[in-house]
C-alpha positions as CSV (number, residue, x, y, z in Angstrom):
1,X,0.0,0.0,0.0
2,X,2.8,2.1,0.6
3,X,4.3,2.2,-2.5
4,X,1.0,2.3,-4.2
5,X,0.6,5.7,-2.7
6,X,4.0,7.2,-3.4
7,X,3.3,6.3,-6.7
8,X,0.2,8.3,-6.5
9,X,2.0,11.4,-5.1
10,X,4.6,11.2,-7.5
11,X,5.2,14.3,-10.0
12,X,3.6,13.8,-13.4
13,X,5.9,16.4,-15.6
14,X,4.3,15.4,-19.2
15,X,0.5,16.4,-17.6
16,X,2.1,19.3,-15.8
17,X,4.1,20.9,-18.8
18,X,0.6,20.2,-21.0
19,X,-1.3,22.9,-18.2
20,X,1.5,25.1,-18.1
21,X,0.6,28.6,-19.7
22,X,2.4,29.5,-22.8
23,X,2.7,32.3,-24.5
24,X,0.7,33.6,-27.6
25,X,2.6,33.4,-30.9
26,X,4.6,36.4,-31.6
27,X,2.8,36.8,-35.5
28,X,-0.5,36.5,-33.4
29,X,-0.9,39.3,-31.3
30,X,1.7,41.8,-30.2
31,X,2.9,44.7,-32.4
32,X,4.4,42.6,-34.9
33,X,1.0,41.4,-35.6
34,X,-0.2,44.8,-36.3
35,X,1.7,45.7,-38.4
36,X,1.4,42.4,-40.3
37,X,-2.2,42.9,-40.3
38,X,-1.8,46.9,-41.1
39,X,1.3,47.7,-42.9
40,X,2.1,44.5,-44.4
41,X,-1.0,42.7,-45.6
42,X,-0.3,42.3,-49.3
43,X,2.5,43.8,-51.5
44,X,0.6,46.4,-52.1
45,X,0.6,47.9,-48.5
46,X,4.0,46.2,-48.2
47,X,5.4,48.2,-50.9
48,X,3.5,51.6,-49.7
49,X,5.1,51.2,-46.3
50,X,8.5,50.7,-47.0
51,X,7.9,53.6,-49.6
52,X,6.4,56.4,-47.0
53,X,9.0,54.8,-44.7
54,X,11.8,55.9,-46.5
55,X,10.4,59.1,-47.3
56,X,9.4,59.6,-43.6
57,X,13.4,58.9,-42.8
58,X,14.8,61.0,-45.3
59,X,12.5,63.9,-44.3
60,X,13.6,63.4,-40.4
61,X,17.2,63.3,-41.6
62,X,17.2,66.5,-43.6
63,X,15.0,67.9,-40.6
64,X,17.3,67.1,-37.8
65,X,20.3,68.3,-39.9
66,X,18.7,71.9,-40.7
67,X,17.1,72.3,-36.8
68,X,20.3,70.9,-35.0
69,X,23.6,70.0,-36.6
70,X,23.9,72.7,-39.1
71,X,21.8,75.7,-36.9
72,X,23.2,78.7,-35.6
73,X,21.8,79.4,-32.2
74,X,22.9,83.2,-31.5
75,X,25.1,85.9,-33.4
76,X,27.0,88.7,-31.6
77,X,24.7,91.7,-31.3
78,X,25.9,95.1,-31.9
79,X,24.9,99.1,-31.1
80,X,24.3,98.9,-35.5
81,X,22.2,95.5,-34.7
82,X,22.2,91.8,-34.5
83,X,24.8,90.1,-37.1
84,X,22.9,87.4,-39.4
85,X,25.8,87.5,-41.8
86,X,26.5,83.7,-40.5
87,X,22.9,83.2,-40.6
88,X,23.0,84.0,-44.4
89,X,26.2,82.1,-45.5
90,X,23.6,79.1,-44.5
91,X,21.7,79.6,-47.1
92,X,18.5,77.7,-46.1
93,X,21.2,74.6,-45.1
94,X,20.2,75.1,-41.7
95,X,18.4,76.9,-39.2
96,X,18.8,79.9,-38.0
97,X,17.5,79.8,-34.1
98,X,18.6,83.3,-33.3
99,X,16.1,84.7,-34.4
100,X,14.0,83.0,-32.0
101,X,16.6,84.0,-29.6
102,X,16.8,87.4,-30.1
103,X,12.8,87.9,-30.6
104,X,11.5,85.6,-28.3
105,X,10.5,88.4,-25.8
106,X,8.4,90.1,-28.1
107,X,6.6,86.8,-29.6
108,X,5.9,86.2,-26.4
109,X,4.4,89.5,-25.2
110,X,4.4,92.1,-27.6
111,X,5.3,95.6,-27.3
112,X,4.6,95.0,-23.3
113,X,7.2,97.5,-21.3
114,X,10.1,95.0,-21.1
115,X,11.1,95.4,-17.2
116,X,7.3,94.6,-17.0
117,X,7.8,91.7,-18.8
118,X,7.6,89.0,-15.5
119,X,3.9,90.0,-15.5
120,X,2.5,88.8,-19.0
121,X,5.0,86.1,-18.1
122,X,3.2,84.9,-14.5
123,X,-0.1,85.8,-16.9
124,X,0.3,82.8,-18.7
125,X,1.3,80.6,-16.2
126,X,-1.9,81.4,-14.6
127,X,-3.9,80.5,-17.5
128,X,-1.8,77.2,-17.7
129,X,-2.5,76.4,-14.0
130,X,-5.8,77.3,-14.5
131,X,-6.4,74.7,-17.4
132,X,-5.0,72.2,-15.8
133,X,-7.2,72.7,-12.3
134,X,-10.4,72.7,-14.2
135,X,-9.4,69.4,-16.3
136,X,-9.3,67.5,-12.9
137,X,-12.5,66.4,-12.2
138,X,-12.2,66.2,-8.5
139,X,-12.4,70.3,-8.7
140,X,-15.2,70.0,-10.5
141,X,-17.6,71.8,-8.0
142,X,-19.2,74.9,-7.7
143,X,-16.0,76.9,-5.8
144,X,-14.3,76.2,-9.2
145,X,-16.0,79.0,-10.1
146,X,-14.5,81.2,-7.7
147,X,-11.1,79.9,-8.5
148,X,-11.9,81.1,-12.0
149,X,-13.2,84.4,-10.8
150,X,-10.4,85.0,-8.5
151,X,-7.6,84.0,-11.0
152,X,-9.1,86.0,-13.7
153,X,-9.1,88.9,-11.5
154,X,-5.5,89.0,-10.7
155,X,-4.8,88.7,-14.2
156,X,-6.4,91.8,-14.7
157,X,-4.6,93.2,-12.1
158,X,-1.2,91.8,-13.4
159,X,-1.8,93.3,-16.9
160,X,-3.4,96.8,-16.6
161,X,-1.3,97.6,-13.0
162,X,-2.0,100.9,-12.1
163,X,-2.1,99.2,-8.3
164,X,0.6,98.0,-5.5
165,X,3.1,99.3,-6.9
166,X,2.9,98.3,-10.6
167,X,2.8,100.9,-13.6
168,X,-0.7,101.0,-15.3
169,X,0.2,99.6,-18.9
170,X,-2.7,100.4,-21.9
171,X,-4.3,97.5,-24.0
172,X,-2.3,98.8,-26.9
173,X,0.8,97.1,-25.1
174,X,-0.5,93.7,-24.8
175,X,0.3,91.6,-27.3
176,X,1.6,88.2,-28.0
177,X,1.0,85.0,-26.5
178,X,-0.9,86.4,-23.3
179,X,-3.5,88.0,-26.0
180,X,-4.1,84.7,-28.0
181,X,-4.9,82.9,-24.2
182,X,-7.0,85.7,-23.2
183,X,-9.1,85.9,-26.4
184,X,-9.3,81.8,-26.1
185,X,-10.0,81.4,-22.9
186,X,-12.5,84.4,-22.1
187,X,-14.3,83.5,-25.2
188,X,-14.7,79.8,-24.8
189,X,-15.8,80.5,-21.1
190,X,-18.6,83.1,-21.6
191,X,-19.6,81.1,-25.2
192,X,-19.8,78.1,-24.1
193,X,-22.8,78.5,-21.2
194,X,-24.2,81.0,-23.8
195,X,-24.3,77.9,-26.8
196,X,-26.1,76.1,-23.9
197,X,-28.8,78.5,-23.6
198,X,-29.0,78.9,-27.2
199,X,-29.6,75.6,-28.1
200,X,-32.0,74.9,-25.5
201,X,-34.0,78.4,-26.8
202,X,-33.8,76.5,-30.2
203,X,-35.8,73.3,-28.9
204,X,-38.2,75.7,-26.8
205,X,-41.5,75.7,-27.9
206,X,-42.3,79.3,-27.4
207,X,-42.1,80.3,-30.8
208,X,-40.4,83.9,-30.1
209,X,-37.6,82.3,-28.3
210,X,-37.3,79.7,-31.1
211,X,-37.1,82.6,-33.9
212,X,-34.8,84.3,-31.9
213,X,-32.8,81.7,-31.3
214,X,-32.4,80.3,-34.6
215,X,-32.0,84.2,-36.5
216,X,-28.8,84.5,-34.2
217,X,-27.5,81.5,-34.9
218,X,-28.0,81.4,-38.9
219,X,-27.0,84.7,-38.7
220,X,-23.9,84.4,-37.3
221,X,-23.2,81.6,-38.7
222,X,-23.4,82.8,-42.2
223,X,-20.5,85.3,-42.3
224,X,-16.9,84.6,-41.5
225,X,-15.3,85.8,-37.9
226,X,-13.3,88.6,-39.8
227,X,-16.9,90.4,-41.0
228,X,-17.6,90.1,-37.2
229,X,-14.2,91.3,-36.2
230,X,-14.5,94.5,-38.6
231,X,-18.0,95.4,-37.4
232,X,-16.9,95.4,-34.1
233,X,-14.0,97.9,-35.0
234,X,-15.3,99.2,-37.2
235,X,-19.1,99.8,-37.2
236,X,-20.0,99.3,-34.2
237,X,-18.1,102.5,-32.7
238,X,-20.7,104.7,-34.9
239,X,-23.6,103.1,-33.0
240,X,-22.2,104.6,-29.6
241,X,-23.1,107.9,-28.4
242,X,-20.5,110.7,-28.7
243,X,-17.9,110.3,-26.2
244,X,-18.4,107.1,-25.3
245,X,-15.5,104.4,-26.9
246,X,-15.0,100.4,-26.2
247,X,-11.7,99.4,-25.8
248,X,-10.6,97.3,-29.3
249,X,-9.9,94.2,-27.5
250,X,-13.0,94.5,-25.8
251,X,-15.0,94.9,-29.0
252,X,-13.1,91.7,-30.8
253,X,-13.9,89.4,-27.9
254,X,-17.1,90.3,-27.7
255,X,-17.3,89.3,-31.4
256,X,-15.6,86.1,-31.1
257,X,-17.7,85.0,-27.7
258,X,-20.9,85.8,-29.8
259,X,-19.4,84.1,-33.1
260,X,-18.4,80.9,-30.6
261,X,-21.7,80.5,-29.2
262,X,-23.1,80.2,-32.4
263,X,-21.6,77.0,-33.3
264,X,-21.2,75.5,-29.9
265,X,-25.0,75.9,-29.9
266,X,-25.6,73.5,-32.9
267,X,-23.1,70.9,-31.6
268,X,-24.6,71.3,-28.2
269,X,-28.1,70.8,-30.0
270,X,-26.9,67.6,-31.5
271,X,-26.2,66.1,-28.4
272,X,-29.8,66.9,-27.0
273,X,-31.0,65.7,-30.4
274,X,-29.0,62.3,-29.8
275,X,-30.5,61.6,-26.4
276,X,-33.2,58.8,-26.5
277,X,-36.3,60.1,-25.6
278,X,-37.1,57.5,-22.4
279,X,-34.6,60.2,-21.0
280,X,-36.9,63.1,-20.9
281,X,-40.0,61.0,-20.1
282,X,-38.1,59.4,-16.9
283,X,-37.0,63.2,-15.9
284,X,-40.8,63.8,-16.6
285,X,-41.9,60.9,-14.3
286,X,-39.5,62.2,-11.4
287,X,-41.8,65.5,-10.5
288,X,-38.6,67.8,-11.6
289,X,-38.9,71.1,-12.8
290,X,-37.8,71.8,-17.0
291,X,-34.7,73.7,-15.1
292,X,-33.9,70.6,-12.9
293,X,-34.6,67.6,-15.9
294,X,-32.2,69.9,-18.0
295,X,-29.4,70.1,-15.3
296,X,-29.2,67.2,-13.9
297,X,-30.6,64.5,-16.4
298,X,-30.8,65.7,-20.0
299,X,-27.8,68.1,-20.5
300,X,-25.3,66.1,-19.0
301,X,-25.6,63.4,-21.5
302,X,-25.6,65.3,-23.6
303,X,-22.8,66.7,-23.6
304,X,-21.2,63.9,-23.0
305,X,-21.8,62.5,-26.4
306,X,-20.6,65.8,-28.4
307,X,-17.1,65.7,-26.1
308,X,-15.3,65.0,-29.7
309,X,-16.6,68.1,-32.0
310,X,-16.9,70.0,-28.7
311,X,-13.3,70.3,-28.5
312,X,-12.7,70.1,-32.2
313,X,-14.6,73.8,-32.2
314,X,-12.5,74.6,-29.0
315,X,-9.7,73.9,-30.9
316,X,-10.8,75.7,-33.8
317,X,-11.3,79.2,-32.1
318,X,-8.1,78.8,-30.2
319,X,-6.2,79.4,-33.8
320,X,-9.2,81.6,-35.1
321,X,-7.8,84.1,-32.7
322,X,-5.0,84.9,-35.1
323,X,-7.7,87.0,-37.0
324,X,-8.2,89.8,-34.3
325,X,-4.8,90.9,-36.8
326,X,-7.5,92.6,-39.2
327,X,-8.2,94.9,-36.4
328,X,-4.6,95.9,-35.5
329,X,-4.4,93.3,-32.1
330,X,-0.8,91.8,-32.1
331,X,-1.7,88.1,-31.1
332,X,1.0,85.4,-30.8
333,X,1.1,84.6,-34.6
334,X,0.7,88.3,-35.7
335,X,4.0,88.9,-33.2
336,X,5.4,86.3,-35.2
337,X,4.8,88.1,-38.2
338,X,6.2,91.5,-36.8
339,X,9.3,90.0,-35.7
340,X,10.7,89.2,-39.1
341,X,10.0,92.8,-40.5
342,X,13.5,94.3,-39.2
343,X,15.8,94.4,-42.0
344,X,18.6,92.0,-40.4
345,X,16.3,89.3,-39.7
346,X,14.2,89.6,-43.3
347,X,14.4,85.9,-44.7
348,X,14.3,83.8,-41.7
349,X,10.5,83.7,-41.3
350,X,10.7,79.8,-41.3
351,X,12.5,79.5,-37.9
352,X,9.3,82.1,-37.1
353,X,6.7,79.8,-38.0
354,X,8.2,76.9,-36.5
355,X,7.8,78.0,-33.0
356,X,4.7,79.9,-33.3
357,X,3.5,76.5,-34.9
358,X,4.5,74.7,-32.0
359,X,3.6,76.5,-29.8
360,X,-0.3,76.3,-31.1
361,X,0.7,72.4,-31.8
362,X,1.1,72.2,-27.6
363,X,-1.8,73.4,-26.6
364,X,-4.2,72.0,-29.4
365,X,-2.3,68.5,-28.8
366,X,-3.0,69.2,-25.0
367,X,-6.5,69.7,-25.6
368,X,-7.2,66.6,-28.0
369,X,-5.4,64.2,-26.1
370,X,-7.5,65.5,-22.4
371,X,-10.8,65.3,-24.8
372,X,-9.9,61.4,-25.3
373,X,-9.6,60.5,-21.6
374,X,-12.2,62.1,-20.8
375,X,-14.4,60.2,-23.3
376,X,-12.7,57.2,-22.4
377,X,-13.8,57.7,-18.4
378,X,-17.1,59.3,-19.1
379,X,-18.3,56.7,-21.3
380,X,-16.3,53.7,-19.5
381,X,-20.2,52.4,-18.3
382,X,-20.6,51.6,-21.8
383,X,-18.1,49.3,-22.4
384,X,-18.7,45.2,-21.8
């Protein structure tokens, strides 16, 4: 009996290796399965890869030599100017980054008094701290709104001064980077409730509100932002009463809030057009009130299902600012623009665009990717 049962408890290593786990085959699953399945499915898609593939290294080659091996960072500035004279003996071969350099300042904040410049500069790292606060949604309460009011505040106080201690500096000064996030960020703020009562005054059924509604927004919609921008230079001054003047920047973010609204309205409208209608009949069997169905049932899923083209339009305005121009505002693209016209730095306007563009690469980038998690968490319910 005994050595029945050591027999028994005896290791079986054939049974044991056949319930081992082993691992998936590499062609399976696994990037190399991708791209098998993507990039090299036939010799058709075979041949178009390796194709773009070279073309996408001989591009990054050539890149990285003009940005980095064969750039000139600075050049010796003089009381006659800066020297580009290395600059030009390039000739296009490679980038010249002192440009950027030399005119970051004013790219950056315009024709702000430069001693003063640590203010636009703290300006914009309110903003940033600001975006990020409100993209967490454990702040997502109602003394957010405070925190909004309170920073917005002290960045009026950090950019007109006139107060503890800090010289009073005109709107004509600002410029730059700090005018492109105040255009943005003011105007996506105040538009974006605004679309919300819009396109709930479009789905009203009191027919004045409805016509109203839907004049603004067809109207609005059916001219470009720069008609809107001139107006509000332009035209709308003669409607005032003698005496009385709106500050510029004033009168172009009024235009762009009211030009925002309009088509956050329609997108915000899709996503009340996209909610079954069980939703507003269970609100309706609850006892709540239209104002209390609409805020706590109907628009919240709504606009959860629009986060994509909500943030495409946010996106959208953020580089429509670069048209307050037509009206003489100096916005971060418009600085750009300006910084190239001094004779000694005439013909480097690529270097220009390059960081401008990145710069507007950032924070739309930024945006998009936080629009995706989001989406991905808010609609995590919905995945099995």
């Amino acid at each position: 009996m005994a050595d029945i049962a050591a027999e028994a408890s005896a290791p079986r290593p054939v049974a044991d290796a056949a319930l081992a786990p082993r691992r998936p085959p590499l062609l399976e699953v696994g990037p190399l399965a991708w791209a098998r399945a993507n990039l090299f499915s036939s010799w058709i898609s075979t041949a178009v890869t390796l194709a773009l593939g070279y073309l996408l290294v001989r591009w990054t080659i050539g890149f990285v030599d003009w940005a980095f091996i064969k750039a000139i960072w600075s050049v010796p500035v003089t009381p006659q100017g800066a020297q580009t004279q290395a600059c030009r003996a390039l000739a296009g071969t490679g980038a010249c980054w002192a440009v950027v350099t030399e005119k970051h300042r004013f790219i950056l904040f315009g024709t702000y008094p430069y001693e003063q410049h640590w203010r636009p500069a703290l300006v914009c790292l309110l903003f940033i701290g600001l975006y990020i606060v409100s993209a967490m949604r454990r702040f997502w309460r109602p003394a957010l709104a405070l925190v909004w009011l309170a920073t917005l505040t002290v960045i009026g106080i950090l950019m007109w001064g006139g107060m503890l201690g800090m010289p009073y500096v005109p709107q004509e000064r600002w410029g730059g980077l700090v005018i492109t996030l105040i255009l943005s960020t003011f105007g996506i703020a105040f538009a974006f409730p605004l679309s919300i009562l819009v396109a709930l005054g479009r789905r009203s059924k009191m027919p004045a509100i409805k016509m109203l509604c839907v004049v603004y927004v067809e109207l609005i919609r059916g001219v470009p932002l720069i008609s809107l921008l001139f107006m509000a230079s332009v035209m709308f001054p003669l409607f005032l009463p003698e005496g009385i003047n709106i500050d510029k920047l004033l009168r172009a973010q009024i235009a762009i809030i009211l030009f925002a609204a309009a088509y956050l309205a329609e997108v915000v409208r899709a996503g009340l057009q996209a909610l079954p209608r069980g939703q507003y009949e269970a609100a309706e069997a609850l006892g709540l009130s239209y104002w209390q169905k609409t805020g706590f049932i109907i628009m919240p899923q709504a606009l959860r299902l629009v986060i994509p083209p909500l943030v495409n339009t946010f996106i959208g305005f953020f580089k429509d600012t670069s048209l307050v121009l037509i009206i003489g505002i100096f916005d971060l693209l418009t600085a750009g623009k300006t910084a190239i016209v001094e004779p000694a730095w005439q013909g480097f306007g690529i270097e220009i665009y390059v960081t401008v563009g990145a710069i507007y690469f950032v924070f739309c980038f930024a945006m998009s990717r936080y629009s995706q998690n989001l989406e991905a968490e808010l609609n995590r319910h919905r995945v099995r």
